[in-house]
N, CA, C and O of each residue as an XYZ file, in Angstrom:
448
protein
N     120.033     38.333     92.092
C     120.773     39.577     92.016
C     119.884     40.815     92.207
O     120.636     41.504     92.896
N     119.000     41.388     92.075
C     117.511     41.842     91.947
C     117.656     42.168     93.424
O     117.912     43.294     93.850
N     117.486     41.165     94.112
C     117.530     41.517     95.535
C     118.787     42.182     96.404
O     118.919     42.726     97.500
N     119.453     41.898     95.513
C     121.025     42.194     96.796
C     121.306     43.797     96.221
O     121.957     44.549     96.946
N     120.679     44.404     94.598
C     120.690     45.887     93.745
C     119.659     46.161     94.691
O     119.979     47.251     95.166
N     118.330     45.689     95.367
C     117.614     46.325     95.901
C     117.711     47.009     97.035
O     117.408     48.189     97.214
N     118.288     45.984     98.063
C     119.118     45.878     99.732
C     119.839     46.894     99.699
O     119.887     47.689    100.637
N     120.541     47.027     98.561
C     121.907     48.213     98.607
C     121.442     49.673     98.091
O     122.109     50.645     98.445
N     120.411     49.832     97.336
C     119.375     51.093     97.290
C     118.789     51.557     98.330
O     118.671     52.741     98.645
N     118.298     50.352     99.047
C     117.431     50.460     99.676
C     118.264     51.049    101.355
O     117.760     51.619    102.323
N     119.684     50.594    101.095
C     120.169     50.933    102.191
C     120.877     52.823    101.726
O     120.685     53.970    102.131
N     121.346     52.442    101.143
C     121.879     54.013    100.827
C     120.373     55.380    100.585
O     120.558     56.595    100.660
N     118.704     54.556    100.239
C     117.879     55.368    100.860
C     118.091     56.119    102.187
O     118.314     57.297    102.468
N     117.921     54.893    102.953
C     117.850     54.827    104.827
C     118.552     56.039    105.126
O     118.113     57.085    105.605
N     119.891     55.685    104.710
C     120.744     56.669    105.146
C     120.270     58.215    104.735
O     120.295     59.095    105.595
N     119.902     58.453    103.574
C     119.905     59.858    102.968
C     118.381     60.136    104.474
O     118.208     60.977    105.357
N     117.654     58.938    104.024
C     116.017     59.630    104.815
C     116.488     59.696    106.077
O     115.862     60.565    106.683
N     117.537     59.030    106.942
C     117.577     59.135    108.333
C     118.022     60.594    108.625
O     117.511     61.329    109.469
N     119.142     60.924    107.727
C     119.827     62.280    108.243
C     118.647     63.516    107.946
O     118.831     64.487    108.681
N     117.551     63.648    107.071
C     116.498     63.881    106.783
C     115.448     64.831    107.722
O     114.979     65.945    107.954
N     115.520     62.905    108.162
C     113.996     63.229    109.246
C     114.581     63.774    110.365
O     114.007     64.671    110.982
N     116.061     63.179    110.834
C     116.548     63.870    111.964
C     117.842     64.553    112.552
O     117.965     64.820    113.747
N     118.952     64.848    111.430
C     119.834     65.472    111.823
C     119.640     66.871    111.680
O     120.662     67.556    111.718
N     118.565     67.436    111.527
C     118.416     68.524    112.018
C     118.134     69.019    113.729
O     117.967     70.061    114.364
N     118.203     67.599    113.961
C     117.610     68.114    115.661
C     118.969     68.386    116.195
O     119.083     69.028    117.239
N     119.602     68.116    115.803
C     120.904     67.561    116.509
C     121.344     69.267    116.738
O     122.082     69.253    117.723
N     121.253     70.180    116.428
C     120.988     71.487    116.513
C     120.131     72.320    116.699
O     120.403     73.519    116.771
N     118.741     71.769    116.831
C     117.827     72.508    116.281
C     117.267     73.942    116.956
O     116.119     74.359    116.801
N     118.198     74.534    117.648
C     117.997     75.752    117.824
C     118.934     76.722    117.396
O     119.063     77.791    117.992
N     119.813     76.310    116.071
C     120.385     76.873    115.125
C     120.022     77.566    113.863
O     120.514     78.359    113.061
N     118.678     76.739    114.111
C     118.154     77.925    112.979
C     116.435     77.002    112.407
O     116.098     75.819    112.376
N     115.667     78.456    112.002
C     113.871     78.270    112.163
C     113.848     76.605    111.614
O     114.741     75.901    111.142
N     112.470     76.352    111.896
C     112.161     75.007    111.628
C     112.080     75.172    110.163
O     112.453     74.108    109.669
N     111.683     76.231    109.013
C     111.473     76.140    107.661
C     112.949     76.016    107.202
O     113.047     75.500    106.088
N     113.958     76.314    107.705
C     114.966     76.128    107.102
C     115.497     74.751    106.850
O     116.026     74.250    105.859
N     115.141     74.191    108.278
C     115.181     72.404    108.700
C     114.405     72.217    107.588
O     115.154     71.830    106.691
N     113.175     72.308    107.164
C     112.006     71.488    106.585
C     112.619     72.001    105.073
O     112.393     71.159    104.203
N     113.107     72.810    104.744
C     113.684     72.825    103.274
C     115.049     71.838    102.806
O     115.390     71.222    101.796
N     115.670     72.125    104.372
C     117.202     71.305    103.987
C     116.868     69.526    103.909
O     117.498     68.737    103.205
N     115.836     69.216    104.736
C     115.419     67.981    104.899
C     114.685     67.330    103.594
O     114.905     66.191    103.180
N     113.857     68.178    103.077
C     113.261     68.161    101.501
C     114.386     67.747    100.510
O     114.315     66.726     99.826
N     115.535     68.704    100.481
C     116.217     68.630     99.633
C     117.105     66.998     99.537
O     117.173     66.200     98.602
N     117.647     66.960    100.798
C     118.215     65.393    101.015
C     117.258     64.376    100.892
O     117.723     63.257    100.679
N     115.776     64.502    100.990
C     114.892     63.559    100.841
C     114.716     63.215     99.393
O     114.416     62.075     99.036
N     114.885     64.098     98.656
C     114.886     63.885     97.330
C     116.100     62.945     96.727
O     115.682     62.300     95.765
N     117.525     62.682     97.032
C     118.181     61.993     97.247
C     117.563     60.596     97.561
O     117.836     59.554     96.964
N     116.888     60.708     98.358
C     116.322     59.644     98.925
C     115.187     58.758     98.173
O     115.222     57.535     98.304
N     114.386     59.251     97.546
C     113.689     58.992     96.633
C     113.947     58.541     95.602
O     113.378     57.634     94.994
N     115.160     59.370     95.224
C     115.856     58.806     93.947
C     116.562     57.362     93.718
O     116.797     56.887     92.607
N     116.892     56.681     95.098
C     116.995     55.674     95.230
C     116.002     54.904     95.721
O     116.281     53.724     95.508
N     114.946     55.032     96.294
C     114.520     54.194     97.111
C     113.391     54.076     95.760
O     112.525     53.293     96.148
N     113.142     54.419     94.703
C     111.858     54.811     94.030
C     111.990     52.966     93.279
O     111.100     52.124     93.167
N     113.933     52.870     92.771
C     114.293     52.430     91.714
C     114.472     51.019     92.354
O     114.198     49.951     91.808
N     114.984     51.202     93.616
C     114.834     50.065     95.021
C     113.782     49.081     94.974
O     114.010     47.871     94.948
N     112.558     49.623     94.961
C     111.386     49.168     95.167
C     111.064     48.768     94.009
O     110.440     47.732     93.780
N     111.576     49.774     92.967
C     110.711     48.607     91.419
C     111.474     47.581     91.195
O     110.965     46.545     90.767
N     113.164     47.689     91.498
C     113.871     46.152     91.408
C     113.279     45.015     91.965
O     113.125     43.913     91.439
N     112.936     45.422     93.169
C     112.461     44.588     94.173
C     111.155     44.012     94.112
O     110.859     43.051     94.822
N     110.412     44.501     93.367
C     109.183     44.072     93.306
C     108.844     43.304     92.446
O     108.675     43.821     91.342
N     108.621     41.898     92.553
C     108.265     40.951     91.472
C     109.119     39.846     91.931
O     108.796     38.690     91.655
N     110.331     40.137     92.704
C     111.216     39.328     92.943
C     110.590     39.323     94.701
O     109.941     38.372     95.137
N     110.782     40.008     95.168
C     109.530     39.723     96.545
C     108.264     40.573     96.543
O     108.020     41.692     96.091
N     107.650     39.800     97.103
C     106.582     40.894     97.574
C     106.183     41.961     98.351
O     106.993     42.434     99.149
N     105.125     42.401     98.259
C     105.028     43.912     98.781
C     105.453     44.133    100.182
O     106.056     45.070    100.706
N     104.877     42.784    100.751
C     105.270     43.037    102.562
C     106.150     42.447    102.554
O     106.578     42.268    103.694
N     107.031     41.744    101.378
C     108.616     40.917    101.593
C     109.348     42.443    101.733
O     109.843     42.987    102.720
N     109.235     42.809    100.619
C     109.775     44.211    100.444
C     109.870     45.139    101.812
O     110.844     45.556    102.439
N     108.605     45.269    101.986
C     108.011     46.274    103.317
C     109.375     45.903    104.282
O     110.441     46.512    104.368
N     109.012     44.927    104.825
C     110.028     44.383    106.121
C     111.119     44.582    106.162
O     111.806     44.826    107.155
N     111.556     44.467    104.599
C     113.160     44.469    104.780
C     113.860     45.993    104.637
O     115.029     46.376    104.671
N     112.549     46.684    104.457
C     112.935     48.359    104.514
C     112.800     48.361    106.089
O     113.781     48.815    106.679
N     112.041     48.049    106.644
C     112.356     48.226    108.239
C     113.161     47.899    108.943
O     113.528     48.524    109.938
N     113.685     46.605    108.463
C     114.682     46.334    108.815
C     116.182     47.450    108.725
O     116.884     47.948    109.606
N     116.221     47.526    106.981
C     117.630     48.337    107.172
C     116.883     49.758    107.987
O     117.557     50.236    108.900
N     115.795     50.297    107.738
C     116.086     51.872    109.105
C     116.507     51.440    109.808
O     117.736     51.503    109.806
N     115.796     50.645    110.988
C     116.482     50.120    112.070
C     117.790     50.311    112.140
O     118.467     50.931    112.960
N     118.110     49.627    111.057
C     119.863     49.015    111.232
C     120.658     50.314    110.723
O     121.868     50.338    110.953
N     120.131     51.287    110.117
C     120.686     52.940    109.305
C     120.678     53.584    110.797
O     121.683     54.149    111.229
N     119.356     53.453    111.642
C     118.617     54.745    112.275
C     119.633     54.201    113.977
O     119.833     55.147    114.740
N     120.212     52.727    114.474
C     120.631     52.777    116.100
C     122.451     53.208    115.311
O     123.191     53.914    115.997
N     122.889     52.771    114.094
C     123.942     53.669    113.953
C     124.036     55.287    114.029
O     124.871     55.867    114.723
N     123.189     55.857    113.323
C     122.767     57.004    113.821
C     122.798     57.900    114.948
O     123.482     58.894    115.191
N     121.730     57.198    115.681
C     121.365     57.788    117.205
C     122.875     57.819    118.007
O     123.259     58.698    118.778
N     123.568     56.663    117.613
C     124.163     56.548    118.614
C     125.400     57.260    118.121
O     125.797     57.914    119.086
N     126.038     57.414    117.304
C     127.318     57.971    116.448
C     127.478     59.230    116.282
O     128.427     59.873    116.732
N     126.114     59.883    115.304
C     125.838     60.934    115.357
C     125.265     61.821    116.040
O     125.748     62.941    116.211
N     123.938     61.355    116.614
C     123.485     62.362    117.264
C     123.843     62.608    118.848
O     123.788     63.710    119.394
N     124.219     61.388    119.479
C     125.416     61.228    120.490
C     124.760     60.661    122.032
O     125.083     60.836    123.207
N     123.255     59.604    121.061
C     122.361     58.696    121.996
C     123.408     58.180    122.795
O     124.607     58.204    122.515
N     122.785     57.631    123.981
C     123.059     56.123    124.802
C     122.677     55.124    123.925
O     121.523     55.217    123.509
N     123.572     53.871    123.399
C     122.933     52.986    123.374
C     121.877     52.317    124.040
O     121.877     52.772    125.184
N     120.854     51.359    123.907
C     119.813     50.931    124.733
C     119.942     49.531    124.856
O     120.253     49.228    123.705
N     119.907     48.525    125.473
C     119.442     47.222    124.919
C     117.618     46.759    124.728
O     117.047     45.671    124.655
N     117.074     48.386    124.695
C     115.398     48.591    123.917
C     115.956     48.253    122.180
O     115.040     48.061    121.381
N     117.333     48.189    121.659
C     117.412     48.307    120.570
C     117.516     47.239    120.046
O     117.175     46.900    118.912
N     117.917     46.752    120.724
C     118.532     45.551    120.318
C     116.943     44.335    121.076
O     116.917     43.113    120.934
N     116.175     44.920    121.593
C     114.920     43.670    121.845
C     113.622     44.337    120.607
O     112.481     43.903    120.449
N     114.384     45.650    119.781
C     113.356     45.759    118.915
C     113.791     45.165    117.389
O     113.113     44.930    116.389
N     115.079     45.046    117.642
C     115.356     44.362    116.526
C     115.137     43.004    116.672
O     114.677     42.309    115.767
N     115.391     42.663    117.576
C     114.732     40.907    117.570
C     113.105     40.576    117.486
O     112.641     39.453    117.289
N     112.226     41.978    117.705
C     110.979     41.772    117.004
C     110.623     41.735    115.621
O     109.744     41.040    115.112
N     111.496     42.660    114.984
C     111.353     42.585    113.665
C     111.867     41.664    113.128
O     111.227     41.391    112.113
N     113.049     40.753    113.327
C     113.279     39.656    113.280
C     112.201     38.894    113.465
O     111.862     38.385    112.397
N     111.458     38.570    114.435
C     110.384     37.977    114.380
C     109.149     38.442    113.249
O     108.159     37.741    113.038
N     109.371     39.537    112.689
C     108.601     40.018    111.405
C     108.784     39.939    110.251
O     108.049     40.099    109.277
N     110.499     39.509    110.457
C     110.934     39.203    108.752
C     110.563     37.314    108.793
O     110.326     36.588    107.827
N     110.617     37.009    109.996
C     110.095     35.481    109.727
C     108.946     35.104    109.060
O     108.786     34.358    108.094
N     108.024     35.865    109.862
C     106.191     35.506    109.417
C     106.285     35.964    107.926
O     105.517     35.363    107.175
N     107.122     36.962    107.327
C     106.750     37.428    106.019
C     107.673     37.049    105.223
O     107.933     37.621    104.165
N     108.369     35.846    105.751
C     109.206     34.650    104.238
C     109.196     33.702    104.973
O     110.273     33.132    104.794
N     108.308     32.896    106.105
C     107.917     31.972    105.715
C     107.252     31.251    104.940
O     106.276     31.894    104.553
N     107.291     29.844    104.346
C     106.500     28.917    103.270
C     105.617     29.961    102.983
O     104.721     29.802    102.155
């Protein structure tokens, strides 16, 4: 259980840090970059607040690079909903051959 309270922190992080780091671009000649870098602070803190409590669930029950991976995993999986929904990307199929690398990264780091 540990793990599935972590996954779900860890995903509702993603989300707060994705809109964060980059839905300010999605305008960004609406207004100075300090305004971006304050509004982005503020939602990051959101972000922290989950991801802090994420990581201590999670830790003991996997390890550090079990942990690691599977935060890359959900950006990934937070950040091509994103691009593509919100900020109003092309999908790629670059996205989908980078997720099958990290797939190949969540292997090496829970195998035996």
């Amino acid at each position: 259980m540990p793990v599935l309270y972590s996954v779900a922190l860890l995903i509702c992080s993603n989300v707060f840090m994705t809109f964060a780091w980059y839905a300010h671009l999605k305008n960004h000649a609406a207004s100075p970059w300090w305004m971006a870098a304050l509004a982005s602070w503020g939602i990051a803190l959101f972000e922290y607040l989950l991801q802090v409590p994420a990581n201590r669930i999670g830790y003991g029950v996997l390890n550090l690079s079990q942990l690691k991976i599977i935060q890359e995993v959900i950006s990934l999986s937070v950040f091509i909903p994103f691009a593509v929904l919100y900020m109003d990307q092309p999908f790629k199929w670059d996205y989908v051959w980078a997720a099958l690398c990290i797939l190949g990264a969540v292997y090496f780091m829970f195998r035996g």
